[in-house]
N, C-alpha and C positions, 0 to 999 in steps of 0.2 A: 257844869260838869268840870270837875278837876280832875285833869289828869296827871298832874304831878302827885297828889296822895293818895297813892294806888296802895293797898296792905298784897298787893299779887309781886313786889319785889321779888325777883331770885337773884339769891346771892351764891355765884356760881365755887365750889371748893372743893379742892382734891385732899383723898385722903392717901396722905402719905407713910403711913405706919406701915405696910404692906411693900412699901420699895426699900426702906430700910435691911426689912430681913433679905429680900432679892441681893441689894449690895453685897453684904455681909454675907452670902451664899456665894455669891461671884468671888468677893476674896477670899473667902478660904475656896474656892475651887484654883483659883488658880496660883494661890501660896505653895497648894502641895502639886500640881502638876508641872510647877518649874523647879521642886526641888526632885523629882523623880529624871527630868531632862538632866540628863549627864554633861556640864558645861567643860569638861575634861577628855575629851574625847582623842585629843593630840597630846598626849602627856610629855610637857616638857620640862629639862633641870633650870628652873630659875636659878639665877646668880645671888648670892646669899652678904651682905654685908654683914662687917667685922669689924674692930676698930684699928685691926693689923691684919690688914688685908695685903696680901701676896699674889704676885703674876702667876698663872698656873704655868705650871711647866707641859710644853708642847715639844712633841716628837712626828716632824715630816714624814710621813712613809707616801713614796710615788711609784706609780705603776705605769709602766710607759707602753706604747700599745705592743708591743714587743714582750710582753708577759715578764719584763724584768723589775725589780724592785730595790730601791732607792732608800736610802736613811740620810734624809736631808740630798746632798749630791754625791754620797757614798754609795755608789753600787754594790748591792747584798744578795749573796743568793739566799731564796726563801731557804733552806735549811739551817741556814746561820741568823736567821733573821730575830728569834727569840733571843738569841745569847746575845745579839750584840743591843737588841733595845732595851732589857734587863736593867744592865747598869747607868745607863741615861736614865732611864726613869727612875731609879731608884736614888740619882742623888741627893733631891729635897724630901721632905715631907708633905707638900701640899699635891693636889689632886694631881696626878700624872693625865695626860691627858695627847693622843695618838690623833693627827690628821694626818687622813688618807685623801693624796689626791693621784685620782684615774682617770686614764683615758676613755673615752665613751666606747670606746670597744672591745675594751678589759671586760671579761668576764664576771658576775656577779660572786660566781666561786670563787675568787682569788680577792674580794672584797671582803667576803667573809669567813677566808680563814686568817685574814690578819685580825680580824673584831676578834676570833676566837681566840688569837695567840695577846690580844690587849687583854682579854676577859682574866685569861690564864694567868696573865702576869700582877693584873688586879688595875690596868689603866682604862681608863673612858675616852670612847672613839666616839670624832666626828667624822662626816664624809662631807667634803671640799667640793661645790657645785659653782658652777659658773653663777655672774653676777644677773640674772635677769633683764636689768636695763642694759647691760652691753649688745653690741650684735657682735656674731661671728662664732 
């Protein structure tokens, strides 16, 4: 009795034709399900290289909790406060550009009607927040 020349051999094989299309179903499902996620959801101004690139011109506006308002360490009463940031802004030609720093108990109204009187003039406002890793 030989039981090495057996013809009952199974030879054990997967067919793989059938995962091929599965792959190729899984990537296109999830090609178009990541282009429908919106990776934009905090829309921000990236900084734009130039080969004459210039400082943007920055204009301080401070709100001290005292509801008074600042042009650098020039104190302005808000009614004057369009005319006199006008022509600071207008001296160059590159992006005018308005920081606003306030007190934490300045009102959000008085945050934004300085954005409205930057809008007006045609400058872009940042708001000036404490550093995260400091305490205090």
């Amino acid at each position: 009795m030989d039981l090495r020349n057996r013809k009952l051999k199974r030879h054990v094989e997967m067919n793989s034709g059938a995962l091929n299309d599965i792959l190729f179903i899984l990537l296109l499902f999830f090609l178009i399900v990541s282009t429908l996620a919106n990776p934009n959801v905090i829309k921000l101004t990236l900084p734009k290289a130039k080969s004459n690139t210039k400082s943007k011109q920055t204009v301080v506006v401070s709100i001290n909790d005292k509801r008074e308002f600042f042009i650098g360490t020039n104190k302005v009463p808000f009614e004057s406060l369009k005319e006199k940031l006008a022509p600071v802004l207008s001296k160059e030609n590159v992006d005018p550009t308005i920081v606003i720093n306030a007190e934490k108990s300045v009102p959000v109204e008085d945050i934004v009607r300085i954005m409205e009187l930057a809008r007006e003039i045609g400058a872009k406002v940042v708001l000036a927040t404490a550093n995260p890793q400091s305490k205090g």
